[in-house]
N, C-alpha and C positions, 0 to 999 in steps of 0.2 A: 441665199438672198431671194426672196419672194415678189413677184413680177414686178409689183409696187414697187418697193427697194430700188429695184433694180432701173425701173420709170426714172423715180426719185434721183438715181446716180447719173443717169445718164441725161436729166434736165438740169441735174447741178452743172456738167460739165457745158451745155452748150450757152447756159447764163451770161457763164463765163467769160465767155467767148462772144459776148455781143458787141463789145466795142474794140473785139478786134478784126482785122481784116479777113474775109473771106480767102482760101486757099484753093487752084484747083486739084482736087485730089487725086487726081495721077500722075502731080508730081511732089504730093508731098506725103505719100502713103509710104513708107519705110516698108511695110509686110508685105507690099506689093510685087516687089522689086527681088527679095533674096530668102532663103530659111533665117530664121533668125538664129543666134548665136547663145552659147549656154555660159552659164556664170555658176563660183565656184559656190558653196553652199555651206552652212555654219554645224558643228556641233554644239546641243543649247547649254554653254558654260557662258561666264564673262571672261576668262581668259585661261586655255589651257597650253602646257605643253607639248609638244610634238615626242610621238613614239614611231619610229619607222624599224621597220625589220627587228622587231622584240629590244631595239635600241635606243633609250633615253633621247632626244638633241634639244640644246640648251637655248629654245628660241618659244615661247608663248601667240600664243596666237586671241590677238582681241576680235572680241567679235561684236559688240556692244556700240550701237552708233545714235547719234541725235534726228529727231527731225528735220533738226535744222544744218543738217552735214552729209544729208542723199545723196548730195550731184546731181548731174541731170540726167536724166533717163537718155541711151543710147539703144538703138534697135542694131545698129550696127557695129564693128570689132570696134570702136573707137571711144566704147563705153568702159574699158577698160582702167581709162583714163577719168574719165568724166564721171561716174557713179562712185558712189559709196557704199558696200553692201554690208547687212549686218543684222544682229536683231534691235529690236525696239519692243518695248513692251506698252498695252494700250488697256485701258480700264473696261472696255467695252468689247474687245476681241481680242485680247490675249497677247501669246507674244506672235509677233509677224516676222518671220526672217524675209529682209524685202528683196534679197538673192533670186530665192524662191516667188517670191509676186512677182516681178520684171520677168522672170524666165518665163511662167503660165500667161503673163500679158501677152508677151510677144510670139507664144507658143498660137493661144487664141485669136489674136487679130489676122496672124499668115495664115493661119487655118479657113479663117473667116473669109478671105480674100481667097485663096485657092477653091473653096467650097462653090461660089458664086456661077461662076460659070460651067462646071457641070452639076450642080444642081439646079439650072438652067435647062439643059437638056436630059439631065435623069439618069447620067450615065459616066462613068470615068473614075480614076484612083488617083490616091496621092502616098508616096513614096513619102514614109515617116522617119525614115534614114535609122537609123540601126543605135537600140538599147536595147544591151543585151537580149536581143530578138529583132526579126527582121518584121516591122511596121508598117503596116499598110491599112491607107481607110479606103474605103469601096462605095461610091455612091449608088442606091439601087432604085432611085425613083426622082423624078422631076417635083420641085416644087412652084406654085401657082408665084407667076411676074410678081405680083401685091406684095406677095410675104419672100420675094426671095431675098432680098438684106439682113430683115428681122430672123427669117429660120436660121439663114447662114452664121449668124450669130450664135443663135440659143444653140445652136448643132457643134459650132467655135467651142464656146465655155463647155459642153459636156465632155465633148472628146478632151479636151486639154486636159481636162480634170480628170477624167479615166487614165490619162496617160500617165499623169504626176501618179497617180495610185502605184498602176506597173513602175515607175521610178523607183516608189519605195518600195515595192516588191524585189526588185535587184536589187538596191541597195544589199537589203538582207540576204538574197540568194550567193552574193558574192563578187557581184559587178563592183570592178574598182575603178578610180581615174588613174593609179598609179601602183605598181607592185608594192607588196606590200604595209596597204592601209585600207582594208576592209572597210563598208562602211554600213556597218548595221547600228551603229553609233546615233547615225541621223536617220532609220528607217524609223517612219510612223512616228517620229517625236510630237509634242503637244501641238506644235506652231505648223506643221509641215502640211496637210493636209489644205488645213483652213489658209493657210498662203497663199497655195498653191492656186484653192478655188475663189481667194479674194484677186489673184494678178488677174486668173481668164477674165471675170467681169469688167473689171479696171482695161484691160486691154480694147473689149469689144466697144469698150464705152469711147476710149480714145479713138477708137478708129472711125468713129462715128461723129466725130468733132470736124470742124470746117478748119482746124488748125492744123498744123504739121505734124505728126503722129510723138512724135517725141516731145513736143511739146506740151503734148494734150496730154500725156502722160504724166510729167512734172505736175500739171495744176489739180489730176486728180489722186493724186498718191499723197499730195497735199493735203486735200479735199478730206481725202478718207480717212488720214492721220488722225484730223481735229477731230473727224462724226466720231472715230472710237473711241477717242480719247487718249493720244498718247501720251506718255510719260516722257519725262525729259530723263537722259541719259544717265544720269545719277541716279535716279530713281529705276530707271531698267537696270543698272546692274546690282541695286540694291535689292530687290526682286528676285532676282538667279541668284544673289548668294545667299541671302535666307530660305532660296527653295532648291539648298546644297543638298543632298540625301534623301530627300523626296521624289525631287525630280530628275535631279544628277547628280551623278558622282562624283567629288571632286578629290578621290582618291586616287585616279586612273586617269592616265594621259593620251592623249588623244591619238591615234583612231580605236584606242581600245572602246569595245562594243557593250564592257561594262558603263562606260560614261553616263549612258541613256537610261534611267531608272522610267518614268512616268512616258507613257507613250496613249494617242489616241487613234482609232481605225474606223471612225467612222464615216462614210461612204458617202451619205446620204437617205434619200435626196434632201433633208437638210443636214447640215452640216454646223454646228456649235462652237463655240470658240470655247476653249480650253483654259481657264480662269484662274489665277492666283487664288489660294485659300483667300478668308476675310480677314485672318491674321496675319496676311503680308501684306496685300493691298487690296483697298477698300474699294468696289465698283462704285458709278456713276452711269444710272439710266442701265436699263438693259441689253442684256447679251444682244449682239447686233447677230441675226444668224443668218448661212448662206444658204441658198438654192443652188443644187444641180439641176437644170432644165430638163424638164421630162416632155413637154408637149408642146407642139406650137404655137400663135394663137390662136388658130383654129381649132384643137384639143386632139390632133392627130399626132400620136408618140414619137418624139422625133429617130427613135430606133428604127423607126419602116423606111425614114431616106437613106440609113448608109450601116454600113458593117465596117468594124473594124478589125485586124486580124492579125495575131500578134504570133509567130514564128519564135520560139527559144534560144537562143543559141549557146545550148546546151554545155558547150566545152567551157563560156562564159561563167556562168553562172556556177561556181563550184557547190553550193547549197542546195540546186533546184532540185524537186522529187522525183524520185527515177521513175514513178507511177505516169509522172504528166510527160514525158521522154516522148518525143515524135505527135505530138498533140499542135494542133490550131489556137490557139487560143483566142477569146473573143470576149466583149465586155460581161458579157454573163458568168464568165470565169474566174472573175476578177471579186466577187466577193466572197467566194469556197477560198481563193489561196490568200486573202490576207485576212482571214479566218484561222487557218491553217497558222499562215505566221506568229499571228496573233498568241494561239495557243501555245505554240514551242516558245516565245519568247516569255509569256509568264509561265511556265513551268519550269524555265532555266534553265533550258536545253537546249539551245539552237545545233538546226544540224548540221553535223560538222563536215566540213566540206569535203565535195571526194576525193580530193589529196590525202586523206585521209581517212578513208574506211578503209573498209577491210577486204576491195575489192581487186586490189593487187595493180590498181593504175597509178597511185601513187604513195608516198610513206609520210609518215611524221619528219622526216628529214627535209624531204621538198621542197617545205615551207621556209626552210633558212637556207636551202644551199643558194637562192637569189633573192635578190632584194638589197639591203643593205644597212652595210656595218662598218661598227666605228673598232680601230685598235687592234689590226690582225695582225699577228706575230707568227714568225715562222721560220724554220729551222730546216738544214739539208747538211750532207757527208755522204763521199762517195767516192771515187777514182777519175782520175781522168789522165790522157793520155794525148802521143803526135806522132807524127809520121815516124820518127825515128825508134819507136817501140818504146818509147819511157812512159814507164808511170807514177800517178803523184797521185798523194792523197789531198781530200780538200773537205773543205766546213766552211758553215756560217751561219748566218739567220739575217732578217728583218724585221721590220714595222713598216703598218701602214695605214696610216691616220684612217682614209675614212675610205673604203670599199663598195662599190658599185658592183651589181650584175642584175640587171632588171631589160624586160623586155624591150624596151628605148635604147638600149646600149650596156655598154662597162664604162667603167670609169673608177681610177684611183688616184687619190690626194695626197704628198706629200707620202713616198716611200721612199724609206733608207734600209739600203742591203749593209752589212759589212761580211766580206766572206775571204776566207785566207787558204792557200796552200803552198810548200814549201817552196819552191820552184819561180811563184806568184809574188811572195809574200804578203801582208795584206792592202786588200782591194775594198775602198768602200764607193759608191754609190748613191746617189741621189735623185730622185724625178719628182719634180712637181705636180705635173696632173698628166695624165696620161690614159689612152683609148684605146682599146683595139677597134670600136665602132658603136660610133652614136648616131641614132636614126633619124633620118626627116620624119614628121609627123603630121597626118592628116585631120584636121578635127573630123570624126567621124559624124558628124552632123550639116557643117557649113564648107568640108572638105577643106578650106583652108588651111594653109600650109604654114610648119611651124618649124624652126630651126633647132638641130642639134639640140644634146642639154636642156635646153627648155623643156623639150619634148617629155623630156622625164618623169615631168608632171601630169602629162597628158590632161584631159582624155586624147585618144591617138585610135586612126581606124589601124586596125591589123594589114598586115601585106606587104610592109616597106619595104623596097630593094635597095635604096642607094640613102649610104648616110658618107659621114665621116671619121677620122678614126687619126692615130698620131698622140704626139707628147710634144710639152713646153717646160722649159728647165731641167732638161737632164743634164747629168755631171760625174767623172767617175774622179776618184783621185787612186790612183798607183803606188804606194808608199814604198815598195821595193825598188823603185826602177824610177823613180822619182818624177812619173810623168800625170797626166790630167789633162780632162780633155772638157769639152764642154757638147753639148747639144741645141740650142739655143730653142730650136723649134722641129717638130716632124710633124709632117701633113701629109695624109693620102686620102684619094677618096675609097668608097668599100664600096663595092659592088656583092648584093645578097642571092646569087642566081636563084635559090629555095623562094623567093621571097616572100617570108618570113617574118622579116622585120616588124615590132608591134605588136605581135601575136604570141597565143599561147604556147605553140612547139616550138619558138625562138627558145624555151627554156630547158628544151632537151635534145635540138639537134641544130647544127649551124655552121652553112659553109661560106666563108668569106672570102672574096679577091679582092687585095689591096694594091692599089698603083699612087706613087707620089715621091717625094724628098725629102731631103733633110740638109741641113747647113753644119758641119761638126768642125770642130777650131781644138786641134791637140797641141802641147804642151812637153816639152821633155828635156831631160839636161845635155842630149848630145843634140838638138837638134829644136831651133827657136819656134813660136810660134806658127804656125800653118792653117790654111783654111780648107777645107775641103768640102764641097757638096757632093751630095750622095742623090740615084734617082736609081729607081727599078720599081720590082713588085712582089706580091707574094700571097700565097694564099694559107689559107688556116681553117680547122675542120675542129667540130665537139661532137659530141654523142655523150648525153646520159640516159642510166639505164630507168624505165618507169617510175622504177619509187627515188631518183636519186641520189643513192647512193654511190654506185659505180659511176665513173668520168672518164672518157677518152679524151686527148686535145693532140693536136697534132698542126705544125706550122713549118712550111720552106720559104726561102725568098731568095732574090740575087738583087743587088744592088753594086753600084759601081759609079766612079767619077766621070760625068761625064767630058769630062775636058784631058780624062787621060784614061781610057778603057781599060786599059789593060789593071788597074787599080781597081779589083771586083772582087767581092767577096760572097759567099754561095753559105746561108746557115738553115738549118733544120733542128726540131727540137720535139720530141712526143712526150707524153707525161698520161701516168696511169693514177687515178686516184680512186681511195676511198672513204668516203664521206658520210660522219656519225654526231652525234649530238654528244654533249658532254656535260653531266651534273646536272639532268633534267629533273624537274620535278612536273608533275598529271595537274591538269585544270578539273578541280572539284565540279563535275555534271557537263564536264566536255569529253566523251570517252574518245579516246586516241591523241587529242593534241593535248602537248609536251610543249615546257617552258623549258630550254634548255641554259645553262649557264655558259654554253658556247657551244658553235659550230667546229669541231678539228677534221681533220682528215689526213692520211697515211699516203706517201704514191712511191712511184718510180720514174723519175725523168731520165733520160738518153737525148744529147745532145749532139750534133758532129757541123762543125763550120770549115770553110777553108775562104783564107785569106790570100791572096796574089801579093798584097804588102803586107805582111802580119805588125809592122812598124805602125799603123795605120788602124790598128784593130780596134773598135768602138762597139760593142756587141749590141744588133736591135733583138733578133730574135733569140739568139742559143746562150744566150746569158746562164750561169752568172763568168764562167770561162772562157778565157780564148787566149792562144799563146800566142808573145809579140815576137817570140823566135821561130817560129814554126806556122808553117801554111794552113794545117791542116792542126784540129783540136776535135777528140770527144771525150763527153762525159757520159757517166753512169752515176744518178745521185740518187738517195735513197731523200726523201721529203716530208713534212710535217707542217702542217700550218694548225691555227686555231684562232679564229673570229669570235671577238666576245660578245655576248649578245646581254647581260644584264648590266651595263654601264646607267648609273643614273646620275646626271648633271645637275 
């Protein structure tokens, strides 16, 4: 956008704004007040399905929205509600994911507004809160009373837009919001850039309105709509599907990074919208193009007031080059590595993350022992035994609808054990959902606190110590002994002393303390209904080995009623596994990662429990046995599971 343009934008909005009432602007400056908050962002399809952990799920994601169905612009969490985000496509600048503008708005207006007063006195930084790299801008020089509004502004829209650059540089390095969905999908797509630097303008302009910042945002996002010319929703998605194979895939389900066929990297300082051929849709007037601000209006480069300095954080970024390892980075940096991207992306190379080189940190396995999968089945036989020296053989297996293990928590849906031995006869089992620990989450931006499960979603800063953890609907039924029991709910909190929680070595080591309860209601033919609560604690230990493959787990607890003590029961349970791909086939120009047709793995569990009422016995930890005659039970099982990972819905 060229100074003009930019006059132009910023005299449409205050037009606007004559017949309505003056505001005083501190107290209706939103950017003034808080960091502003991130929204989530589109792959450019009109509607795809979801792929998580190499696994199909049967849910589409639209992404295609009207002019006239935005919302209203929210600067703060309550947009969540109120906006609509999505793309649109415009005769005049392409398609606009307005995701992306709202975030570089509100990126540049609090930019704009923090900038103010020490470029005031010439001196001071501002903590840019952590993507994938730790963000810092540096102001290095005072500017003149006259032009500090205006600089602070032109200074606003550059850095914002440097920023969104590095955005889509992580994107592609490997910065995810959630394990599991990479997102080189959306790096550098057509729309992404020019968004990006159409929100900073739109922002600095709003802020600069006599109206409430969110307000002044609605009339010029309006505003900008019409100058480009958008298309009505029908016609945007008419659009993406005729520029199916050209510009994306509609082969490949999302977050797969084949999606992205057509991408644009240009930088600046102007910047072009990215235009439907003539044989999809026909322009009207010309390309509207944007400015990155280079000078003030004095014609002093606004690079002399501030540095920015952007810190890797290396273990993030599974992609990043090992060359740029322990490096500064700064805006001059910034157009060698999305150069560099650039290149690996049309050569159809990208490179492969270091979970997977050849450098011995991590294996092709890594990548699916967490994350998550639908339909694990799994198999065990072994011995087990009691205080009186007998021994019994035992078998069984499971399913388990949909499996969790991501750095937010575990989590599994609807698993059914049946397992038998002579002694026993057969034992089947039921749980509905069930934890061992889901973590609180930080946005690592607006630090804001997000609960359990949600959090899975992330984005989430690294670190968490305390989450929650427990099961709702457990159930066993006894068919030899004619008893059943119920579990209605268990709740503990987890205490993460590592902490861990949210981060990447949550996926290879982790020690948890659990304290809480449970409510269990048994069943049997010599003896009528009963209610019994349970309350203690216990703690639980993993360890894998770099590439994945090897798993230690290791769990004790005591638990007891506490309305009758002496009713306590003490379980323990270690389990060795080893963890392999099954039926993989090689990604054509990706060397090392493997598509595999499932996750299995081989182990050894050793269980030992003792019961004070063994009449009583409900098994949380040393499952799948325990004897209702005997105090004391261990097992020896040999184990087998396999997670399928090509299911397509």
């Amino acid at each position: 956008m060229t100074a003009l343009q930019f006059r132009f934008l910023l005299c449409f909005v205050w037009v606007a704004f004559v017949a309505a009432p003056s505001f005083a602007h501190a107290d209706t400056r939103e950017p003034g007040r808080a960091a502003p908050r991130g929204r989530p962002c589109c792959a450019m399809a009109p509607d795809m399905p979801i792929h998580l952990g190499a696994t199909h799920v049967p849910i589409v994601i639209a992404g295609v929205i009207s002019t006239h169905g935005v919302g209203r612009h929210s600067y703060s969490v309550d947009g969540e509600l109120t906006e609509n985000n999505g793309f649109l496509y415009t005769r005049r600048g392409g398609f606009v994911d307005l995701g992306h503008t709202r975030d570089f708005a509100d990126i540049a207006a609090y930019l704009s507004m923090r900038l103010r007063p020490l470029l005031a006195r010439g001196a001071g930084s501002i903590d840019l809160g952590p993507k994938g790299a730790d963000r810092t801008l540096f102001v290095l020089q005072a500017v003149p009373p006259q032009d500090l509004e205006r600089t602070s502004d032109l200074i606003a829209i550059r850095v914002a837009f440097h920023l969104s650059v590095w955005a889509e540089l992580v994107q592609y390095y490997g910065l995810t919001k959630f394990r599991a969905a990479e997102e080189i999908y959306s790096s550098f797509t057509p729309d992404d850039l020019y968004s990006n630097l159409l929100g900073a303008h739109l922002g600095v302009a709003a802020l600069e309105s006599p109206l409430p910042y969110d307000q002044a945002m609605d009339i010029a996002l309006q505003a900008t709509f019409e100058r480009l010319g958008a298309v009505s929703q029908a016609e945007t998605r008419r659009t993406l599907n005729e520029l199916a194979g050209r510009w994306w895939s509609p082969k490949h389900a999302w977050p797969s990074h084949q999606i992205a066929i057509r991408r644009s990297y240009i930088m600046g300082p102007k910047v072009p919208p990215t235009l439907a051929p003539s044989d999809v849709m026909a322009t009207e007037g010309d390309p509207v193009v944007l400015t990155v601000p280079q000078t003030d209006d004095r014609g002093v480069p606004l690079s002399q007031y501030y540095a920015l300095a952007i810190a890797p954080h290396t273990d993030e970024l599974l992609r990043f080059p090992k060359e740029e390892t322990g490096k500064i980075l700064g805006e001059p940096d910034l157009p060698r590595l999305t150069d560099e991207v650039r290149r690996a992306i049309e050569a159809g190379i990208p490179n492969p993350p270091q979970e997977m080189r050849e450098d011995g940190i991590h294996g092709a396995v890594a990548h699916y022992v967490t994350g998550i999968r639908l339909l694990e089945l799994s198999a065990l036989g072994g011995v087990l035994g009691n205080g009186d020296g007998e021994l019994d053989g035992a078998g069984g297996g499971g399913l388990e609808i949909v499996r969790g293990d991501t750095r937010g928590g575990d989590f599994g849906l609807l698993k059914f054990d049946v397992l038998h031995a002579p002694t026993h006869g057969l034992m089947g089992q039921l749980t509905f959902f069930q934890s061992e620990a889901l973590w609180f989450c930080h946005d690592p931006e607006t630090r804001e606190l997000r609960p359990p499960l949600v959090s899975l979603l992330g984005p989430c800063a690294p670190g968490e110590w305390f989450g929650l953890g427990g099961a709702i609907g457990e159930a066993i039924l006894d068919g030899e002994r004619g008893r059943s029991a119920l579990r209605p709910i268990r709740l503990s909190g987890v205490v993460n002393p590592l902490g861990n929680g949210q981060s990447a070595s949550y996926d290879a080591v982790r020690l948890l303390l659990h304290f809480g309860g449970a409510l269990e209601h048994l069943w049997s033919e010599e003896r009528s209904g009963r209610t019994i609560p349970r309350t203690g604690g216990s703690a639980s230990f993993l360890v894998r080995s770099p590439s994945r493959q090897m798993e230690l787990r290791a769990a004790a607890g005591y638990r007891l009623d506490p309305a009758k003590p002496r009713d306590g029961v003490f379980e323990s349970d270690v389990r060795l596994s080893y963890n392999f791909v099954v039926g993989h086939s090689k990604v054509s120009g990706r060397p090392g990662e493997l598509i595999p047709f499932g996750l299995g793995s081989v182990g050894l569990r050793g269980s030992y429990s003792y019961w004070a009422r063994p009449q009583n016995v409900f098994p949380e930890i040393a499952a799948p046995f325990a004897s209702i005659d005997h105090p004391g039970t261990w097992q020896l099982l040999l184990t087998a599971t396999l997670g399928l990972q090509k299911l397509t819905f």
